[in-house]
OpenMM code with the backbone's topology and positions (N, CA, C; nanometers):
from openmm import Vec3, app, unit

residues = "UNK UNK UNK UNK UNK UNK UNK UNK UNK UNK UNK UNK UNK UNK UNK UNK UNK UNK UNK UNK UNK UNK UNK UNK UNK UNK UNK UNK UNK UNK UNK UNK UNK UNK UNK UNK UNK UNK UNK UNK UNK UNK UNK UNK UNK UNK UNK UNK UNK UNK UNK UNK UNK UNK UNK UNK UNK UNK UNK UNK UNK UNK UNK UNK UNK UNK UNK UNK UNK UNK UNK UNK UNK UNK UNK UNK UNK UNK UNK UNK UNK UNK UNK UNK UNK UNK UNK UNK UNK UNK UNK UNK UNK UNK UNK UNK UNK UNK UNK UNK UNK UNK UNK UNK UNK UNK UNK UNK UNK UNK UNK UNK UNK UNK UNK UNK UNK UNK UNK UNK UNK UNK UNK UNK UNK UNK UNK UNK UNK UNK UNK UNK UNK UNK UNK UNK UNK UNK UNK UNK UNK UNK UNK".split()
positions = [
    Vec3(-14.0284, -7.2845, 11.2158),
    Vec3(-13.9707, -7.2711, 11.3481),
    Vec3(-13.9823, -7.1247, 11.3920),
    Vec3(-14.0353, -7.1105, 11.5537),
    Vec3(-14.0145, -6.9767, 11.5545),
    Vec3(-13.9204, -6.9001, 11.5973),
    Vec3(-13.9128, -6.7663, 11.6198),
    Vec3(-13.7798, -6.7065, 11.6789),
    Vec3(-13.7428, -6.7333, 11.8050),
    Vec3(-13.8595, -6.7788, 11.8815),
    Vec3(-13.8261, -6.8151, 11.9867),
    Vec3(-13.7290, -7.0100, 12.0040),
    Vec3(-13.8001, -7.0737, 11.8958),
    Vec3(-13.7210, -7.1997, 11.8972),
    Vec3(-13.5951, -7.1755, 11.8472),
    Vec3(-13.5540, -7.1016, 11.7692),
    Vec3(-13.4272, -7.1079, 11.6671),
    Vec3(-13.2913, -7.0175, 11.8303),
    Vec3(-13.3986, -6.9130, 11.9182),
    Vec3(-13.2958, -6.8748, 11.9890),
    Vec3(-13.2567, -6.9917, 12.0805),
    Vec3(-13.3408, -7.0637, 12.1135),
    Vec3(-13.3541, -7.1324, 12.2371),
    Vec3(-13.2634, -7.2956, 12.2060),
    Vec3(-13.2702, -7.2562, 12.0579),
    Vec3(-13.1376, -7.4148, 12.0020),
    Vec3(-13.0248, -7.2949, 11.9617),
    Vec3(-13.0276, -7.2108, 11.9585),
    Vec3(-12.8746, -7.1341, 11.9695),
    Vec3(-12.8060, -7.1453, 12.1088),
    Vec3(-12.8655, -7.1568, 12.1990),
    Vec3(-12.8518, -7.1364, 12.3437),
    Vec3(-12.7997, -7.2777, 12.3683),
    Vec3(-12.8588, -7.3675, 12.3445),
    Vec3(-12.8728, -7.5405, 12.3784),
    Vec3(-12.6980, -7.5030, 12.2664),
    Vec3(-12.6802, -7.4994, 12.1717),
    Vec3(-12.5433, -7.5152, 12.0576),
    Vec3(-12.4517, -7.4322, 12.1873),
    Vec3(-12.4853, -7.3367, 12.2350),
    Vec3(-12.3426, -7.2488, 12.3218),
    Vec3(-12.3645, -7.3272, 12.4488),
    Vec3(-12.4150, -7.4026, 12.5326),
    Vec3(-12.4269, -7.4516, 12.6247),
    Vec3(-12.3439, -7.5914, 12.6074),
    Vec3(-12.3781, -7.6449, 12.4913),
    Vec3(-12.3017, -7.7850, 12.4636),
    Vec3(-12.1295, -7.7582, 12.4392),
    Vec3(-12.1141, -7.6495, 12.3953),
    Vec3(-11.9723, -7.6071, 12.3491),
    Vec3(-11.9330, -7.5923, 12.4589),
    Vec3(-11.9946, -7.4970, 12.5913),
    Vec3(-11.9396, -7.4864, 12.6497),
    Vec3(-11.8894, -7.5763, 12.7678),
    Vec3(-12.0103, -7.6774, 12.7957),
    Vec3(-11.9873, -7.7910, 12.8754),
    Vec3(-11.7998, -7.8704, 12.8223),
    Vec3(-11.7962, -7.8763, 12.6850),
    Vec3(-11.6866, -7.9327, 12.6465),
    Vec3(-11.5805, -7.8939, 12.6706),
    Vec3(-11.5612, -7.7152, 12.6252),
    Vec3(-11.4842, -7.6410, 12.6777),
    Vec3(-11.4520, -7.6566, 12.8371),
    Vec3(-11.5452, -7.6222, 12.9329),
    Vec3(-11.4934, -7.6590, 13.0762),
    Vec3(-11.3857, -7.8259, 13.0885),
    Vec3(-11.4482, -7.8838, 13.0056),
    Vec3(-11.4014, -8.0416, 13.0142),
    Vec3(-11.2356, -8.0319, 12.9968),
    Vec3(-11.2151, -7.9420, 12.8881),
    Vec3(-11.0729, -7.9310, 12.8904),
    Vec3(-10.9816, -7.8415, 12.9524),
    Vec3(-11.0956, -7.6983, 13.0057),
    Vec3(-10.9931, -7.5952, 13.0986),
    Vec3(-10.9368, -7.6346, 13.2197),
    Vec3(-11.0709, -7.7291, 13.2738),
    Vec3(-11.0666, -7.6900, 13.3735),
    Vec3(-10.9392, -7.8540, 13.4869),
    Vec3(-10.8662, -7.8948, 13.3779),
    Vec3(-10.7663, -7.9619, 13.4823),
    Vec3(-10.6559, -7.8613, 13.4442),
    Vec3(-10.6639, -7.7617, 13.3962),
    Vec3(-10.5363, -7.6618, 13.4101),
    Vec3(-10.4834, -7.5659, 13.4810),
    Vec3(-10.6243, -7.5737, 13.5751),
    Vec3(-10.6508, -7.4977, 13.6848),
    Vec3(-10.5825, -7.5458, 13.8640),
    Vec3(-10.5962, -7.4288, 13.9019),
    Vec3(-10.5125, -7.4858, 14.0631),
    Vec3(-10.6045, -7.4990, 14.1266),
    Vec3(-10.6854, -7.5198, 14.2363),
    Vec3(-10.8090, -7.6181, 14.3200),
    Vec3(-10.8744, -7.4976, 14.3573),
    Vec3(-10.8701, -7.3331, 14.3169),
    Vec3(-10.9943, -7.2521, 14.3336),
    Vec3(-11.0675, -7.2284, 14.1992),
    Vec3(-10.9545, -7.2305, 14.0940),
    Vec3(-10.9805, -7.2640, 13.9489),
    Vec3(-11.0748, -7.4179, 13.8703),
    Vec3(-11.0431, -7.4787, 13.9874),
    Vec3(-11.1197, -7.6184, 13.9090),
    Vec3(-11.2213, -7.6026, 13.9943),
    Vec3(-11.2711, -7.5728, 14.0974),
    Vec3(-11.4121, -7.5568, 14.1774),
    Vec3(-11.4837, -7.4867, 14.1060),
    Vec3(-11.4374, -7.3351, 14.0555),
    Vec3(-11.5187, -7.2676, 13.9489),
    Vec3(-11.5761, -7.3329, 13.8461),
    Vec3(-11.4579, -7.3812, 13.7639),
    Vec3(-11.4954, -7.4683, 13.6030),
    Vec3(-11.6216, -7.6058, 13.6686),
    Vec3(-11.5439, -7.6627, 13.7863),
    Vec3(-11.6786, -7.7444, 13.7768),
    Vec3(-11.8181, -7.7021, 13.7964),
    Vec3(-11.8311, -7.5995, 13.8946),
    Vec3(-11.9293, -7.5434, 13.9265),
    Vec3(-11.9937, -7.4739, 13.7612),
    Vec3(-11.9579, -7.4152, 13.7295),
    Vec3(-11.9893, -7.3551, 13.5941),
    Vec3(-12.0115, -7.4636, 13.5071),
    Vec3(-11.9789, -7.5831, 13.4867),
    Vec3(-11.9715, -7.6951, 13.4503),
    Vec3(-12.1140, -7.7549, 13.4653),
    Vec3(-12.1584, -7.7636, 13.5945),
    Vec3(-12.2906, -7.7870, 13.6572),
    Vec3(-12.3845, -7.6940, 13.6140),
    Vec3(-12.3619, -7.5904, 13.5971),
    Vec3(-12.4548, -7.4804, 13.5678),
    Vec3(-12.5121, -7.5099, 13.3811),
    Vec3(-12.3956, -7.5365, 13.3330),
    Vec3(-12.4112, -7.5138, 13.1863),
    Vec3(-12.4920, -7.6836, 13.1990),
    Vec3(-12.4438, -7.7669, 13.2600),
    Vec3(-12.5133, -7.9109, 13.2337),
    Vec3(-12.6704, -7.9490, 13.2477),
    Vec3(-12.7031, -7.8434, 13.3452),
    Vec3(-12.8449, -7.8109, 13.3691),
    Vec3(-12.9149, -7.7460, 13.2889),
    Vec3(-12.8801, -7.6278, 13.2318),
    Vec3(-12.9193, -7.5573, 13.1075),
    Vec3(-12.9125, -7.6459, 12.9987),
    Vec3(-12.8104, -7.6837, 12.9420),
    Vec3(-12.8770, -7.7949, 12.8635),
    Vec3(-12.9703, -7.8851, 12.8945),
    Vec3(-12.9886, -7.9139, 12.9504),
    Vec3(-13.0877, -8.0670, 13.0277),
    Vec3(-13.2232, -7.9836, 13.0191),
    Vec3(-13.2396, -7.8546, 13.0740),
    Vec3(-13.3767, -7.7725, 13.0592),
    Vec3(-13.3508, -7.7424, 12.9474),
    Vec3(-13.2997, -7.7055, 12.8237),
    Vec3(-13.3247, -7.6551, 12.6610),
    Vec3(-13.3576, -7.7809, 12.6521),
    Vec3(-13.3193, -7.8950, 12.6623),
    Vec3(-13.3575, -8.0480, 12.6246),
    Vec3(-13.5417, -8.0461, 12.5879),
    Vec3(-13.5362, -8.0598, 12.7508),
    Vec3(-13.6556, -8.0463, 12.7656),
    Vec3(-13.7690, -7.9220, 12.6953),
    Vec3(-13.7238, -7.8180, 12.7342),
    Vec3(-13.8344, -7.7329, 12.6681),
    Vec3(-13.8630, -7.7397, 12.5457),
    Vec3(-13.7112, -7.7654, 12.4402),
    Vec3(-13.7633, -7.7603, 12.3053),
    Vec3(-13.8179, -7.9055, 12.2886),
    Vec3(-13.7613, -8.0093, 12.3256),
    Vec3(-13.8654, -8.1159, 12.3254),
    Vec3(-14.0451, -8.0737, 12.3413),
    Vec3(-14.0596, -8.0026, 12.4655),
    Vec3(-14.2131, -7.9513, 12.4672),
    Vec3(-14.2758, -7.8823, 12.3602),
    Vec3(-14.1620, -7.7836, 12.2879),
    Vec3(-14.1833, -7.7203, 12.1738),
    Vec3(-14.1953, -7.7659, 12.0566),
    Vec3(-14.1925, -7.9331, 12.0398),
    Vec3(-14.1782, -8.0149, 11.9552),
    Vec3(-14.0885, -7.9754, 11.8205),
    Vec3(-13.9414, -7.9094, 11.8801),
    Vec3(-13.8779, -7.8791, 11.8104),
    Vec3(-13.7375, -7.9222, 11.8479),
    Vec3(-13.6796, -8.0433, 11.8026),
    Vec3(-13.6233, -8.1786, 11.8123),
    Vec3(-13.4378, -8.1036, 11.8460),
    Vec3(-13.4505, -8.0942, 11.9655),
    Vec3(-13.2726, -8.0717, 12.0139),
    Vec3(-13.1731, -8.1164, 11.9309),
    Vec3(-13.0880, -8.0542, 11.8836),
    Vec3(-12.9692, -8.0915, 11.8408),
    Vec3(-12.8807, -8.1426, 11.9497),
    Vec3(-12.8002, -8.2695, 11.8869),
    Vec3(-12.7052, -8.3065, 11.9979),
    Vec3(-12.5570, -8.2641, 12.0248),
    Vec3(-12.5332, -8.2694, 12.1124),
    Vec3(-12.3601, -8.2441, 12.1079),
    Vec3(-12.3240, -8.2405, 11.9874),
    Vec3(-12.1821, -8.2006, 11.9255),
    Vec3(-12.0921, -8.2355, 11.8708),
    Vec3(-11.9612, -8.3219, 11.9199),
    Vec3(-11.9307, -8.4210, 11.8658),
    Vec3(-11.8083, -8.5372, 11.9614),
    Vec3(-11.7474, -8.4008, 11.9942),
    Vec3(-11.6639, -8.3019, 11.9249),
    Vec3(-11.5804, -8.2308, 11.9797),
    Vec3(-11.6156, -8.1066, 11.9131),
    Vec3(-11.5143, -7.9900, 11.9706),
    Vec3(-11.5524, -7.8805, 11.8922),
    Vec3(-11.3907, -7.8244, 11.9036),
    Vec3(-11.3778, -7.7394, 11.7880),
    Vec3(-11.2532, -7.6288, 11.7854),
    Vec3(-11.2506, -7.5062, 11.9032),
    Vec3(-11.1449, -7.5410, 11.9679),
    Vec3(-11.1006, -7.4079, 12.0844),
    Vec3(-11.0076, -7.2765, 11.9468),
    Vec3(-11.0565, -7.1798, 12.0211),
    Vec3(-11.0594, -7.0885, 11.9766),
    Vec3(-10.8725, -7.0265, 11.9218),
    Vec3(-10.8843, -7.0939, 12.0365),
    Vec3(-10.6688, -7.0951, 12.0676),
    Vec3(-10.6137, -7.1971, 12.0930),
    Vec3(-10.4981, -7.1945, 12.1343),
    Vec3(-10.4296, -7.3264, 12.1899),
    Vec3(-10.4369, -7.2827, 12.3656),
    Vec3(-10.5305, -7.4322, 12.4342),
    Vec3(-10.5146, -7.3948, 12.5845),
    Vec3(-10.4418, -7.4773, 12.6493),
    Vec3(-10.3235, -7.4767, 12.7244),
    Vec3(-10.2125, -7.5424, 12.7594),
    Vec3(-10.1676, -7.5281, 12.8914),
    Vec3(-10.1995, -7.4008, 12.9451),
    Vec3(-10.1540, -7.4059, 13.0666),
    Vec3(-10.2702, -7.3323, 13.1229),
    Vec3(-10.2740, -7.2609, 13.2809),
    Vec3(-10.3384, -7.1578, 13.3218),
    Vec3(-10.3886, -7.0306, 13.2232),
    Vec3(-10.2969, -6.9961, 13.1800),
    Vec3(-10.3346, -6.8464, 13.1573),
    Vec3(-10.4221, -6.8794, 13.0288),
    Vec3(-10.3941, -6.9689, 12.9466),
    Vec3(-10.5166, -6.9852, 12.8169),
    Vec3(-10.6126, -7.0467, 12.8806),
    Vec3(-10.5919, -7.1504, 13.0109),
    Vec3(-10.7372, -7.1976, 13.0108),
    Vec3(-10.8357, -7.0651, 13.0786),
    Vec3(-10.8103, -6.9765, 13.1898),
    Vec3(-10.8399, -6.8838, 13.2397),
    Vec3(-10.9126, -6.8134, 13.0792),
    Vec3(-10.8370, -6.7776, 13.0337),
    Vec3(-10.8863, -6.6949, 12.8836),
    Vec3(-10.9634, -6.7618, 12.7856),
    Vec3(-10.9603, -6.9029, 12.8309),
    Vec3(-11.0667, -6.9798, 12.7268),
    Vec3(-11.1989, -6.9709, 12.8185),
    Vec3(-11.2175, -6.9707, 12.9705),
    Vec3(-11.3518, -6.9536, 13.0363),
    Vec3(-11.3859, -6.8061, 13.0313),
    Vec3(-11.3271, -6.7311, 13.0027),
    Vec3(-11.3722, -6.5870, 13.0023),
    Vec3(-11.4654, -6.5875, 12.8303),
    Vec3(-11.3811, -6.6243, 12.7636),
    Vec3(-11.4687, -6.6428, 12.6053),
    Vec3(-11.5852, -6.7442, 12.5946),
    Vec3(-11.5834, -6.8382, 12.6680),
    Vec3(-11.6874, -6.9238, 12.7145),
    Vec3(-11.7670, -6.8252, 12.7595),
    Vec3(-11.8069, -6.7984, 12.8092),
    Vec3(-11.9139, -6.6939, 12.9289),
    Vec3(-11.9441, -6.5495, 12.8587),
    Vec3(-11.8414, -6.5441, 12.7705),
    Vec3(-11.8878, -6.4273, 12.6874),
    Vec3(-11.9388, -6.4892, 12.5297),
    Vec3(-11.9137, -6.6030, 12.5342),
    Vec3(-11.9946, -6.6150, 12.3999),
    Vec3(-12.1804, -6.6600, 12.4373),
    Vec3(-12.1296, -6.7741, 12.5684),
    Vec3(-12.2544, -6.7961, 12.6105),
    Vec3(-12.3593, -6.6736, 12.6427),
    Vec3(-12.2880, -6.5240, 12.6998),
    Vec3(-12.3819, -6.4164, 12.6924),
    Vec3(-12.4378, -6.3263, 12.6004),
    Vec3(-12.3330, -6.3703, 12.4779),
    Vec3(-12.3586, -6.3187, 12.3471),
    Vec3(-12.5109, -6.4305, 12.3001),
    Vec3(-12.5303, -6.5423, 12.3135),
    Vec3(-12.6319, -6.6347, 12.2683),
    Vec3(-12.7711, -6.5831, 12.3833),
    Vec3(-12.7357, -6.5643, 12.4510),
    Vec3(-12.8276, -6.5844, 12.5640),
    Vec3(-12.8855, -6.4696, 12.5475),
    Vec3(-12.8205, -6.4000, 12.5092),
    Vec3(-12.8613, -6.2318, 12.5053),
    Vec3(-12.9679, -6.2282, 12.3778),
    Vec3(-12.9250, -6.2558, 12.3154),
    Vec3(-13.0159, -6.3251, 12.1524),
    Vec3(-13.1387, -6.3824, 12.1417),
    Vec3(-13.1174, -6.4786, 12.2570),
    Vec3(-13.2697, -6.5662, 12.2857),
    Vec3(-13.3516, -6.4742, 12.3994),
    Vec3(-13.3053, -6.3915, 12.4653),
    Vec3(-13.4223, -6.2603, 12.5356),
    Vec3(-13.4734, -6.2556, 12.4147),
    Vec3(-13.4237, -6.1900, 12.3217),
    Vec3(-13.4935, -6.0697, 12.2138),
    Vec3(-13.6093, -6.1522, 12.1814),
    Vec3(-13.5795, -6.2984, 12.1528),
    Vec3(-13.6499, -6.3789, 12.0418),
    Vec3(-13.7327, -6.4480, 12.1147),
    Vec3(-13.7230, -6.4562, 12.2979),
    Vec3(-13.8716, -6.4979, 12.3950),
    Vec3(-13.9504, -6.3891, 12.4072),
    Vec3(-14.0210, -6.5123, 12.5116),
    Vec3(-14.0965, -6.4206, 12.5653),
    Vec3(-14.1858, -6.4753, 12.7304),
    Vec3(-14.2603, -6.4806, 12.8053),
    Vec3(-14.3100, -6.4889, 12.8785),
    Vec3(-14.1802, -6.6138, 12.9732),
    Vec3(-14.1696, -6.7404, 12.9891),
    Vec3(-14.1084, -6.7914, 13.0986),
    Vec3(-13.9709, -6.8193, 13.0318),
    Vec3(-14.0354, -6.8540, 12.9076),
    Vec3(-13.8611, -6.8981, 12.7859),
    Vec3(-13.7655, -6.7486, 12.8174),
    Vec3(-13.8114, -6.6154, 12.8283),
    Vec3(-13.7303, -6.4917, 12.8395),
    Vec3(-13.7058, -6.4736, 12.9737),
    Vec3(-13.7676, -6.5053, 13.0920),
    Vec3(-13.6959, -6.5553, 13.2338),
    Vec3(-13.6302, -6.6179, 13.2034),
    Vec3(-13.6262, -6.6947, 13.1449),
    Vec3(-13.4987, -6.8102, 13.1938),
    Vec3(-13.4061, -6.7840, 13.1057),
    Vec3(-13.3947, -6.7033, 12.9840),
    Vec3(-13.2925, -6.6405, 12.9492),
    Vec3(-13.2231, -6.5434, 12.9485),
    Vec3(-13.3206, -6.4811, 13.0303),
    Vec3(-13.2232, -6.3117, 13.1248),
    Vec3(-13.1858, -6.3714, 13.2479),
    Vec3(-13.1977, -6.4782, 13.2901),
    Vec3(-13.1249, -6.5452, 13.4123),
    Vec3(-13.0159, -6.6178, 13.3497),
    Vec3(-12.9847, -6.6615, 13.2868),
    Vec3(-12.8987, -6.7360, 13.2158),
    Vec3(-12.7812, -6.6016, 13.1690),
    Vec3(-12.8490, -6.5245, 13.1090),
    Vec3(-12.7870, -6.4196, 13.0466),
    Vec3(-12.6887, -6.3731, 13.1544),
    Vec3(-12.7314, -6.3330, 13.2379),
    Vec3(-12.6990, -6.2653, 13.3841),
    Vec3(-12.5856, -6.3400, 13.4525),
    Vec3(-12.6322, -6.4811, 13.4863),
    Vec3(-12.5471, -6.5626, 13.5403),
    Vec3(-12.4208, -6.5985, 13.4448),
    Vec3(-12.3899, -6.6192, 13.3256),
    Vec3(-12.3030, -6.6154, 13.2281),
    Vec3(-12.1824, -6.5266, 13.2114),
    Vec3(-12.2596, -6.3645, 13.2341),
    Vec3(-12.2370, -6.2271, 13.2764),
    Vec3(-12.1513, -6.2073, 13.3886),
    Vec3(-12.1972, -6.2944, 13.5173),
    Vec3(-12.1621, -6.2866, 13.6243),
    Vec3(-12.0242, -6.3888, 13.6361),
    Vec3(-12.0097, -6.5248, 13.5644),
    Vec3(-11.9480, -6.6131, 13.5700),
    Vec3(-11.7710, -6.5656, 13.4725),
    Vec3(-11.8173, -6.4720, 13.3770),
    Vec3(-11.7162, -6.3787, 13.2894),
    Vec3(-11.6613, -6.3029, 13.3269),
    Vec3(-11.6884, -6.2604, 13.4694),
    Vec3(-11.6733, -6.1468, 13.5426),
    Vec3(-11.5683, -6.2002, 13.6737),
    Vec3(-11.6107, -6.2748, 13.6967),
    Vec3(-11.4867, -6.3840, 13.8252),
    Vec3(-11.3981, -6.4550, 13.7341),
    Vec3(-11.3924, -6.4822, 13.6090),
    Vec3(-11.2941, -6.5476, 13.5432),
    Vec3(-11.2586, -6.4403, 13.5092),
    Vec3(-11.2574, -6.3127, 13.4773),
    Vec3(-11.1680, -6.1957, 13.4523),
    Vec3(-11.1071, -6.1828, 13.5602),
    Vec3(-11.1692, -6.1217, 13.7127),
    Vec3(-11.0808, -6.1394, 13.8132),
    Vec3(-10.9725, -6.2479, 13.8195),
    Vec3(-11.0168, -6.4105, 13.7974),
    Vec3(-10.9333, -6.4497, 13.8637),
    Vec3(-10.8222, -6.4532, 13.7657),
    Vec3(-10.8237, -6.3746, 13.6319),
    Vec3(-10.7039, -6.4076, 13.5161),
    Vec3(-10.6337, -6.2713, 13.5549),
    Vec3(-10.6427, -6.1899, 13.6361),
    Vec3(-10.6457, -6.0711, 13.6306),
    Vec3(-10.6893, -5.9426, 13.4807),
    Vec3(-10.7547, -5.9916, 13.4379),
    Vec3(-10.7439, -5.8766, 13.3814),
    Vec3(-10.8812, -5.7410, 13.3663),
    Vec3(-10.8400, -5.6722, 13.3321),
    Vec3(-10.9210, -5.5575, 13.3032),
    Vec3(-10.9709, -5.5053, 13.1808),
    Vec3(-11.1340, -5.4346, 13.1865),
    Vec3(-11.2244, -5.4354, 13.2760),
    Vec3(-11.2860, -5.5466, 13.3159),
    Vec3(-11.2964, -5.5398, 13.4737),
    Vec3(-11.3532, -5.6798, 13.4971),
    Vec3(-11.5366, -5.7094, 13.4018),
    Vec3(-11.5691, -5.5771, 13.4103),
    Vec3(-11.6876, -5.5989, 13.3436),
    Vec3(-11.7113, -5.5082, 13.1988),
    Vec3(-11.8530, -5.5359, 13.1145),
    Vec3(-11.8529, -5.4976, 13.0260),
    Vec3(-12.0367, -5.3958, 13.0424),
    Vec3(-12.0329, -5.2998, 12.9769),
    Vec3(-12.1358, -5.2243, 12.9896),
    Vec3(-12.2627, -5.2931, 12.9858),
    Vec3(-12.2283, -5.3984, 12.8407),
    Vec3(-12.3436, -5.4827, 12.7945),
    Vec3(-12.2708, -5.6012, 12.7729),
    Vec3(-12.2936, -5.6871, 12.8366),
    Vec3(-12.2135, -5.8401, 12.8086),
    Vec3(-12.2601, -5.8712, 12.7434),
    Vec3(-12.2013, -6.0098, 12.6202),
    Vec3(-12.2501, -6.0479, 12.5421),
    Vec3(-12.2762, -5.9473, 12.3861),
    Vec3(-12.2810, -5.8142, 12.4135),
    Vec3(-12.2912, -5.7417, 12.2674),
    Vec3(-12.2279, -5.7368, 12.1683),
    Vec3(-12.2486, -5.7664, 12.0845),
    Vec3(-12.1539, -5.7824, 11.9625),
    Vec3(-12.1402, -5.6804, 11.8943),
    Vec3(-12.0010, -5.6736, 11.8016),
    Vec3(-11.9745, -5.5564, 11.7654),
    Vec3(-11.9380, -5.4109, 11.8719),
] * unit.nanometer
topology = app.Topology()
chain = topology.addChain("A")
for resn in residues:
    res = topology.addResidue(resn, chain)
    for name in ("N", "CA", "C"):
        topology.addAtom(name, app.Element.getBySymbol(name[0]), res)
C-alpha cells in the first residue's frame, strides 16, 4: 500500500468518526447550532463518498464505518456538544493534514481543501462556543 493510500484511508477512518460524532452533537444544539452540524454533516458525508470512491479506483478496498465509536468525553448538553465539534474538526485537520504530506497531484488538492475547510469549520465552532484563540497557527499539528 502506498503512502498515499494508507493517508487517504486515515482520512476516510476521521471522516466516518466524524459523520457519527455530528449524529450525536448536533440535537444539542439551538437551530444556528444544528444548521452548522448538519451542514458539516453534509460536508464530511461527501468526503467519505469521494474516499469511497477514489480508493476503490486505487484498488485499495475502503474500510467501513464502525457501528459506533467512543466520544472523547461525556456530551450532554450545549457546551460539550460545541466542544465535541471543535475536536471533530481538529482531529479531522490533524488527518487531513497527514494525507497532503503523503499525496500528491489531485489526491493533495483535495486534501489541502479538505484540510482548509475542516480548519475553517474549527474556527466557527470556536466562535460559536466562545472560546479563545479562535484560530491556530497550524491546524491540525500535533504536538
Amino acid at each position: 500500500m502506498t503512502s498515499d493510500e494508507k493517508g487517504l484511508r486515515s482520512a476516510l477512518a476521521a471522516e466516518h468518526a466524524a459523520i457519527y460524532a455530528y449524529g450525536r452533537l448536533g440535537v444539542l444544539l439551538d437551530p444556528e447550532g444544528k444548521g452548522e452540524a448538519q451542514a458539516a454533516e453534509a460536508v464530511h458525508k461527501a468526503r467519505r463518498d469521494a474516499l469511497v470512491v477514489r480508493l476503490d479506483e486505487l484498488k485499495a478496498s475502503p474500510e467501513p464505518a464502525q457501528a459506533g465509536y467512543v466520544l472523547p468525553f461525556p456530551v450532554s448538553e450545549r457546551d460539550s456538544a460545541l466542544k465535541l465539534a471543535v475536536h471533530v474538526e481538529d482531529g479531522v485537520s490533524a488527518t487531513w493534514r497527514d494525507a497532503i504530506a503523503a499525496s500528491e497531484g489531485e489526491d493533495r488538492k483535495a486534501a489541502l481543501n479538505a484540510y482548509m475547510e475542516a480548519a475553517v469549520r474549527a474556527t466557527r465552532w470556536r466562535r460559536m462556543a466562545g472560546l479563545t484563540p479562535l484560530t491556530s497557527a497550524y491546524p491540525g499539528k500535533k504536538g
